[in-house]
C-alpha positions in Angstrom: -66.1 54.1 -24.9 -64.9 54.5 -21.7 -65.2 51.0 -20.7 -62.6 50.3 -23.4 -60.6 53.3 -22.2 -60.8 51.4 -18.9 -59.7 48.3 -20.2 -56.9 49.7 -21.9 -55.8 51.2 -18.6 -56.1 47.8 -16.5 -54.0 46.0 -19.4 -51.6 49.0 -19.3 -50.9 49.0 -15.6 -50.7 45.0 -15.3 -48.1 44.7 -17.7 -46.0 47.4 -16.4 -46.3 46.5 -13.0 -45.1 42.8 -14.8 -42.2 44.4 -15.9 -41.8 46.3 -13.4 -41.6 43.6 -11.0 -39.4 40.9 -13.3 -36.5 43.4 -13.8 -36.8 44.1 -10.0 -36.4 40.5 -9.3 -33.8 39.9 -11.9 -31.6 43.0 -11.1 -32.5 43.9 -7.5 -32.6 41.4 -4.9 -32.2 44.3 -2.1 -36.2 44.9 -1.4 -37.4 41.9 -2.5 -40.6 42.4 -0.2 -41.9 45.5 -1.7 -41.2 43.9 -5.3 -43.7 41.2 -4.7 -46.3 43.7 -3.4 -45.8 44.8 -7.3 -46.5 41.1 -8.5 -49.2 41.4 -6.1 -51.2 44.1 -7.6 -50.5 43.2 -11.1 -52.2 40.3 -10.3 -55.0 42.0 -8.6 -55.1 44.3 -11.4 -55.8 41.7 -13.8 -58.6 39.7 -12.1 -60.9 43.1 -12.0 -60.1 43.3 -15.4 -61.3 40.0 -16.5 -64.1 40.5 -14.0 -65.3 43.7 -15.5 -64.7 42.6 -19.4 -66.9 39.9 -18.8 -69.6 41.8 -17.2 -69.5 44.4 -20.1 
């Protein structure tokens, strides 16, 4: 249970840091540094959660 709870969590955060990083990049232009550190750990985000799902 709480490796799905986990799961859920990883999903969760990579598509909001997504989001979070597309409307930055659409809308702000000003800090576009720190809004590919976002893209960055959405990213990061997403390959432990493909490496843990497939060691479950």
């Amino acid at each position: 249970m709480f490796r799905a709870l986990e799961a859920g969590i990883f999903l969760i955060l990579f598509f909001v840091l997504l989001v979070v990083w597309l409307l930055g990049w659409l809308a702000f232009h000003v800090a576009g540094g720190l809004i590919h550190i976002l893209v960055i750990l959405a990213i990061i985000s997403l390959i432990v959660h493909l490496v843990r799902g497939r060691t479950a």
